[in-house]
GUNUDO-941728 format. One record per residue (C-alpha): residue number from 1; x, y, z; residue in one letter. Coordinates in pm, 1 decimal, padded with zeros to 6 digits. Layout:
N
i X Y Z aa
NUM X Y Z A
...
//
This chain:
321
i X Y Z aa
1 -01790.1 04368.6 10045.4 X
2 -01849.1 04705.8 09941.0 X
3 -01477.3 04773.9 09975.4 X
4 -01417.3 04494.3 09666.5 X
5 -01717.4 04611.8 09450.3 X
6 -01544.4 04931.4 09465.4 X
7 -01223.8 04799.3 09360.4 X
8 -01350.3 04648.2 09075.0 X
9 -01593.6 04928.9 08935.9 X
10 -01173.3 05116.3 08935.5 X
11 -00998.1 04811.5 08726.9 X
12 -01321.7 04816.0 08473.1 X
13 -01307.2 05181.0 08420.3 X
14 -00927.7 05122.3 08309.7 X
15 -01005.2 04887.2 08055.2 X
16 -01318.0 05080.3 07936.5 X
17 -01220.5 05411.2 07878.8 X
18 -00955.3 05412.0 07657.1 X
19 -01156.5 05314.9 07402.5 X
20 -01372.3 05577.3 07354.8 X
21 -01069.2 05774.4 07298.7 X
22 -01010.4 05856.4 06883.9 X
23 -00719.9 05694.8 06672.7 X
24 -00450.7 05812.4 06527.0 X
25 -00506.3 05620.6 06249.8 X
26 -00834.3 05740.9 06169.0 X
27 -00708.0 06053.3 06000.3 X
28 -00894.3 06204.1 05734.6 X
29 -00758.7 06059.2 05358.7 X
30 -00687.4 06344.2 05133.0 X
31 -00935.4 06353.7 04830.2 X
32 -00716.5 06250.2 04515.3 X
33 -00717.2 06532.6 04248.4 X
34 -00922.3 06416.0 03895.7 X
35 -00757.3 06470.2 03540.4 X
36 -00883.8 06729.7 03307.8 X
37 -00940.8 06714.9 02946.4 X
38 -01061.4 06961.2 02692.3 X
39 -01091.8 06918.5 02323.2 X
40 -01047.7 07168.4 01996.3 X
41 -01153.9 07046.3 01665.4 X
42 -01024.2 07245.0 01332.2 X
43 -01093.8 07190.8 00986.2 X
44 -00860.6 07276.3 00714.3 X
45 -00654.7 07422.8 01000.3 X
46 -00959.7 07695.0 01129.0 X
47 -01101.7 07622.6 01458.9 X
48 -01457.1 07499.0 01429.0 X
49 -01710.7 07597.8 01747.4 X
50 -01869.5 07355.7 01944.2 X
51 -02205.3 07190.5 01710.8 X
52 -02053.3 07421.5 01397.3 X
53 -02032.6 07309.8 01082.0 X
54 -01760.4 07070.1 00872.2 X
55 -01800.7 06983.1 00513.7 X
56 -01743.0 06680.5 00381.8 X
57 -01390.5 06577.4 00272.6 X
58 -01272.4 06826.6 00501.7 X
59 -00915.6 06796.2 00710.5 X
60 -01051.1 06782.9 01062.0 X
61 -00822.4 06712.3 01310.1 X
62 -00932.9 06692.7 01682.1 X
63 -00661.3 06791.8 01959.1 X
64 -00711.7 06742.4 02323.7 X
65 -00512.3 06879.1 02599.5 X
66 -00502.9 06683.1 02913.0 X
67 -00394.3 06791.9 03242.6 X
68 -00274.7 06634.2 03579.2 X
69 -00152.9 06651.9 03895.1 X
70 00087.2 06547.2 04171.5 X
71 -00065.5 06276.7 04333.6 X
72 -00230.0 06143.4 04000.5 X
73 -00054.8 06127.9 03703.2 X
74 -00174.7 06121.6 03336.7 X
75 -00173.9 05728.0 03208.8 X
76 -00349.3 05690.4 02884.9 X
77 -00594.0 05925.3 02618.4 X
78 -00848.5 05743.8 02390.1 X
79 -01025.6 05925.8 02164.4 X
80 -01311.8 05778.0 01958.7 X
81 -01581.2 05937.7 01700.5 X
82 -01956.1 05828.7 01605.5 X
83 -01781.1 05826.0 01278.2 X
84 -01661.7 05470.2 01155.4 X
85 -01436.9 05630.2 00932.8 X
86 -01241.1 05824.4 01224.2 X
87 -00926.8 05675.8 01336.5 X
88 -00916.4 05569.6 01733.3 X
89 -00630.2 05759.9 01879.4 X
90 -00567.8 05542.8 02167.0 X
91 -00197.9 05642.6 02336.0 X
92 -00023.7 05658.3 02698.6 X
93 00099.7 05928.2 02892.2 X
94 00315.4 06023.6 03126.9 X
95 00389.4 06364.8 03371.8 X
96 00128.3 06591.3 03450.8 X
97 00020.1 06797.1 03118.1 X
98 00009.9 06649.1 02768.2 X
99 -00126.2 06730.3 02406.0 X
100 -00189.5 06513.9 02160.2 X
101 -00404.4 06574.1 01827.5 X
102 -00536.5 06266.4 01586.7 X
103 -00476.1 06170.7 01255.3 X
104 -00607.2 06408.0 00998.5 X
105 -00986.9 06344.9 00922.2 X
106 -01118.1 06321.1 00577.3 X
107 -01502.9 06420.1 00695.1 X
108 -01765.1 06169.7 00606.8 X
109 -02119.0 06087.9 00692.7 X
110 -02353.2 06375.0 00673.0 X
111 -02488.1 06487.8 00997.9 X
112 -02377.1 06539.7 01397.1 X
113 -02036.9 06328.3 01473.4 X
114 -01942.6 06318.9 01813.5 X
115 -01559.8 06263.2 01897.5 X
116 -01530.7 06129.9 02266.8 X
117 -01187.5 06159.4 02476.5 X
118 -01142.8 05980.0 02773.1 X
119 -00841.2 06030.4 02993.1 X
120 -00720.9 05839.2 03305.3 X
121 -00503.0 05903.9 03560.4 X
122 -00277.0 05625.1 03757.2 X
123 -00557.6 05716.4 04095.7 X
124 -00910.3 05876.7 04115.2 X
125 -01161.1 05926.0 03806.4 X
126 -01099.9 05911.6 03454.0 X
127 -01197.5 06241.3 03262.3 X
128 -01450.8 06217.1 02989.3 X
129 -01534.0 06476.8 02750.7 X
130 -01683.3 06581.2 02416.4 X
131 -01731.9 06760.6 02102.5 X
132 -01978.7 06773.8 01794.2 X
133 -01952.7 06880.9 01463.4 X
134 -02207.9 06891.7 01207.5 X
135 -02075.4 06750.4 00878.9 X
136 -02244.9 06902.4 00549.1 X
137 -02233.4 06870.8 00203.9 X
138 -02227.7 07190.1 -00075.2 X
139 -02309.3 07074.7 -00402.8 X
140 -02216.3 07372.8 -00647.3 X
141 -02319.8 07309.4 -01024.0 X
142 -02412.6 07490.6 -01296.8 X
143 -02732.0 07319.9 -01515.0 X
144 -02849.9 07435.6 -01786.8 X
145 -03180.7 07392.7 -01831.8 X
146 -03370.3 07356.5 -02171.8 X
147 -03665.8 07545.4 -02319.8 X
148 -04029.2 07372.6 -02377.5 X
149 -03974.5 07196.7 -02710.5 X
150 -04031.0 06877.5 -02751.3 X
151 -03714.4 06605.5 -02597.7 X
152 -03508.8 06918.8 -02473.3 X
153 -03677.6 07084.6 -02116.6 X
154 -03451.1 06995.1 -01754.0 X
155 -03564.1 06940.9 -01453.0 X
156 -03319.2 07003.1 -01197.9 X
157 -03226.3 06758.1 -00949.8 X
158 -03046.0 06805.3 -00623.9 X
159 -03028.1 06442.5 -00499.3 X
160 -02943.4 06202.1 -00820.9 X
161 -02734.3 06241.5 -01115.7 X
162 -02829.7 06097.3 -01510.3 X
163 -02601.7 05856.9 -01696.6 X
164 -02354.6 06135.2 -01772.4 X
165 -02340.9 06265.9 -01420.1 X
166 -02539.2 06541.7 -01474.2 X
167 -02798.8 06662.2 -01217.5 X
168 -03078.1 06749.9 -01520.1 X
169 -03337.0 06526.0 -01654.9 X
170 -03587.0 06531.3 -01933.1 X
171 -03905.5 06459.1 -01883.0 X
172 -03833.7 06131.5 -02094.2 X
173 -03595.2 06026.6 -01819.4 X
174 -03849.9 06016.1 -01604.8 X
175 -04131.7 05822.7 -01820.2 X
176 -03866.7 05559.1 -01854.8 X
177 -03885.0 05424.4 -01487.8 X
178 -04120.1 05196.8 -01369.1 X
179 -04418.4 05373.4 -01234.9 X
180 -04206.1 05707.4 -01273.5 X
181 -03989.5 05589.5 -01017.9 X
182 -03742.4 05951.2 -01074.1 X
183 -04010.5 06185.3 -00965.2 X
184 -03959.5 06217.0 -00624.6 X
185 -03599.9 06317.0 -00736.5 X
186 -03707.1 06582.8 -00964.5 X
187 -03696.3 06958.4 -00766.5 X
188 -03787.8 07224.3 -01043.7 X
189 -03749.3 07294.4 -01410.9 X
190 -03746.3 07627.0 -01642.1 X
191 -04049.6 07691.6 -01853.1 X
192 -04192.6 07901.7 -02100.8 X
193 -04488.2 08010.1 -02153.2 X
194 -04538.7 08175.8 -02455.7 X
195 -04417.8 08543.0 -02529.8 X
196 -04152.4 08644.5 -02268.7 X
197 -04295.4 08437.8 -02003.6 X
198 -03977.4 08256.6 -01859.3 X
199 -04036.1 08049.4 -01487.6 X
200 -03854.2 07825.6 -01261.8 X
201 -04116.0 07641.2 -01127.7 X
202 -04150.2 07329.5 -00841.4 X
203 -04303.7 07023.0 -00973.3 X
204 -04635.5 07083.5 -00757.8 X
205 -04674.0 07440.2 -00938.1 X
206 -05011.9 07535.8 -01172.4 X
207 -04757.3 07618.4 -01420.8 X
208 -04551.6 07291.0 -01448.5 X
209 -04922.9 07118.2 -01479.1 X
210 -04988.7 07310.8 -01743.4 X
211 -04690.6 07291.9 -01923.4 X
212 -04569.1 06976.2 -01909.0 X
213 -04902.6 06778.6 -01812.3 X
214 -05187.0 06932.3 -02039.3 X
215 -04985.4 07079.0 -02300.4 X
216 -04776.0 06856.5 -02331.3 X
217 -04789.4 06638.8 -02669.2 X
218 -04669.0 06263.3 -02562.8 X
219 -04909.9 06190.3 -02281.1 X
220 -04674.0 05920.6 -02146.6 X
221 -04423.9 06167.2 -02100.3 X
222 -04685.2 06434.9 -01888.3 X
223 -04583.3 06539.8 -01558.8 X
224 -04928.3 06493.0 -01451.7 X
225 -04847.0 06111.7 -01481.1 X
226 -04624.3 06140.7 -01182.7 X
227 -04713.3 05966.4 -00846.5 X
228 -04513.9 06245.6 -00645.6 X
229 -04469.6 06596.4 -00734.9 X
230 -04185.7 06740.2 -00538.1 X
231 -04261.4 07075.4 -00375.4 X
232 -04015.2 07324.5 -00388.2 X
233 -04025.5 07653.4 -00287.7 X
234 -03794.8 07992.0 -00358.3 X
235 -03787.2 08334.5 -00245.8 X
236 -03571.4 08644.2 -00375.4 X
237 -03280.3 08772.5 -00156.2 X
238 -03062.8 09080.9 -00132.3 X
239 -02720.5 08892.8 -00231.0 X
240 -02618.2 09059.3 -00527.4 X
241 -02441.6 08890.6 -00855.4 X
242 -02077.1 09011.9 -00696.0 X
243 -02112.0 08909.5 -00370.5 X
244 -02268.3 08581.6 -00497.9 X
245 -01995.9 08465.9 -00716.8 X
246 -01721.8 08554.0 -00475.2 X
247 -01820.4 08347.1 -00250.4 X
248 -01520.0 08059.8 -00382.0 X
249 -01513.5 07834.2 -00037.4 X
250 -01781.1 07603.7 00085.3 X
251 -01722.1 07808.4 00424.3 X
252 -01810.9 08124.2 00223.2 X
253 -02205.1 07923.1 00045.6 X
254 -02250.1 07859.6 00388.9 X
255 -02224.9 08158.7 00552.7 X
256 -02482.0 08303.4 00231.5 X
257 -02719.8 08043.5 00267.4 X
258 -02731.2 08138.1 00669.9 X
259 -02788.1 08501.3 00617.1 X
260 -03040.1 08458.1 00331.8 X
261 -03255.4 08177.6 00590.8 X
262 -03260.1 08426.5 00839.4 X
263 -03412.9 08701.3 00658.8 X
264 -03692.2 08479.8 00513.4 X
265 -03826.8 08070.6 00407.8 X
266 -03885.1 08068.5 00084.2 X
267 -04254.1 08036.4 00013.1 X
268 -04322.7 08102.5 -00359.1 X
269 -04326.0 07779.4 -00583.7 X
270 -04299.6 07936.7 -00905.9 X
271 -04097.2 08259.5 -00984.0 X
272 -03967.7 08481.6 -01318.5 X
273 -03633.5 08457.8 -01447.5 X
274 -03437.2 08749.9 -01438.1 X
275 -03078.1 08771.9 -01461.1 X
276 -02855.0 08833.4 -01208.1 X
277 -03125.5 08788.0 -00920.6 X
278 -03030.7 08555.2 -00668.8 X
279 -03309.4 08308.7 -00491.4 X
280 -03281.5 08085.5 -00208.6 X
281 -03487.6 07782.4 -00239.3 X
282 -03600.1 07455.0 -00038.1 X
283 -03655.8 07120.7 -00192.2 X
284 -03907.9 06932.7 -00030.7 X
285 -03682.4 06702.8 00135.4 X
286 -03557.9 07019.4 00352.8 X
287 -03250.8 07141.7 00162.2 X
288 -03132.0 07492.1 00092.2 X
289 -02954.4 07623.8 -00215.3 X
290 -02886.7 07948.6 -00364.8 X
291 -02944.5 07976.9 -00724.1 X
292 -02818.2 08291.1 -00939.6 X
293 -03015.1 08312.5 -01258.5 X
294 -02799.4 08362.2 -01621.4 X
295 -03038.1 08392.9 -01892.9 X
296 -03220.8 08321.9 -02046.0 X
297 -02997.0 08294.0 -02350.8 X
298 -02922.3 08130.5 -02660.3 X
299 -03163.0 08064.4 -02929.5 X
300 -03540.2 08261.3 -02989.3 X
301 -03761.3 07997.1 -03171.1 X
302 -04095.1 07984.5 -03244.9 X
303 -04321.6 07683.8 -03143.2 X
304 -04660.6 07628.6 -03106.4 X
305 -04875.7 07655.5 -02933.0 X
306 -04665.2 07831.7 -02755.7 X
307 -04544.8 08121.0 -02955.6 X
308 -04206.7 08279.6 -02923.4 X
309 -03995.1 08078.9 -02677.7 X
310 -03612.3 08157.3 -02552.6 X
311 -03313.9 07897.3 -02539.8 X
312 -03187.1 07756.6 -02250.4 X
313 -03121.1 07930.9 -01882.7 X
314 -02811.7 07906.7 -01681.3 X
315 -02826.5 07838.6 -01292.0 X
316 -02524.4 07879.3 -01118.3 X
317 -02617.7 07648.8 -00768.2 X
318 -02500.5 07577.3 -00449.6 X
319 -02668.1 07319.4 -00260.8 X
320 -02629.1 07296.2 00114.5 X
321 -02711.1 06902.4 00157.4 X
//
């Protein structure tokens, strides 16, 4: 009996042990490679930096290079943009490496737009990658801006044009609306204040209350009527009158209105008019501008109660919006 018990412990063993030796089969799969993308963004044919700035109606064109490999080749690129007005470049591909750029961009909608590419391969994970921009708006004008007399001070808007497409307002304009409906609109004005006394002033300023609220003859018209009073705010910088005016791309503003930020907010809400000088100033609604000063020219007259008065001032302004 033992003999046969023996026997079969043998046979078992030969059916059992083989299988606790490993397959063949159960080789390790090699990992499939992913696809790469990148993506460059220039506008007007200069290469913008990741979150930098684009101005409106600029040619942006985004570019992304996509790369492959061996065992999993480039299939399709889609590229799509927070911007409705960006056209989705959506094409196949083939081989290994590929670039492909989209349709020239006209940029609109002010703010951060996001382009999105998304690459695939034919195995493995598709690649998907980004890029902001910052798409702003330079308004450059240059108002002229009245003197005190009755019907002919401007106030100096940076967000709304009149009838005629001007940026200037008198304070009739204003009356005009229901409940003064312009004044939130309305960022500063020039006044004078008898003898030699010239001011750009914010809406919120003593001066401006004085001026055109208490002084002013047509109490329907006063400033001190207004449910808002914007408050603006300049400060002197060191750009001079040369540097200033050669500054002929919006590129160039830009770069001005940066350097003059960093050196200084602007804090005063009423200042002197001197020509040449050039201010940086903040509307209430956070926007920066640079403002050179001409005048004040024209005209001397003479009204009371204000005494001697000059003629109108000259602002040459860029906006950044």
């Amino acid at each position: 009996m033992k003999k046969l018990f023996f026997a079969m412990m043998i046979v078992s063993s030969y059916f059992i042990l083989p299988s606790c030796s490993k397959s063949s089969t159960d080789a390790a799969t090699p990992a499939i490679s992913d696809v790469t993308a990148t993506i460059a963004v220039t506008a007007n044919g200069v290469n913008v930096p990741s979150a930098g700035y684009v101005f409106l109606d600029d040619s942006v064109v985004v570019t992304v290079t996509c790369t492959g490999n061996a065992d999993n080749a480039l299939t399709n690129l889609k590229v799509v943009s927070s911007a409705s007005t960006f056209t989705t470049l959506n094409t196949p591909l083939t081989g290994t490496s590929a670039v492909k750029s989209s349709a020239r961009w006209p940029a609109q909608g002010k703010g951060i737009i996001t382009f999105t590419a998304t690459v695939t391969g034919a195995k493995g994970n598709p690649a998907n990658v980004t890029f902001s921009v910052n798409v702003a708006e330079i308004i450059s004008s240059a108002p002229e801006l009245g003197n005190q007399t009755s019907g002919t001070p401007k106030f100096f808007s940076s967000t709304v044009t009149n009838n005629t497409g001007e940026n200037t307002f008198d304070l009739s304009d204003v009356a005009s609306q229901p409940n003064y409906a312009l004044d939130t609109a309305m960022d500063f004005a020039y006044c004078t204040r008898k003898t030699a006394q010239y001011m750009i002033t914010s809406p919120d300023d003593s001066n401006a209350t004085a001026i055109y609220g208490t002084q002013w003859s047509n109490t329907g018209e006063r400033i001190t009527n207004w449910p808002h009073r914007n408050k603006t705010r300049f400060i002197l910088t060191s750009i001079t009158k040369t540097v200033y005016e050669a500054a002929n791309t919006k590129s160039a503003i830009n770069a001005l209105i940066v350097s003059a930020k960093a050196k200084g907010e602007p804090n005063l809400s009423s200042i002197s008019v001197f020509d040449t000088q050039i201010y940086l100033f903040k509307t209430e609604s956070g926007k920066y501008g640079l403002m050179e000063i001409k005048g004040p020219t024209g005209s001397i007259e003479t009204v009371a109660p204000f005494g001697v008065v000059p003629g109108t001032v000259q602002l040459l302004i860029n906006l950044f919006n």
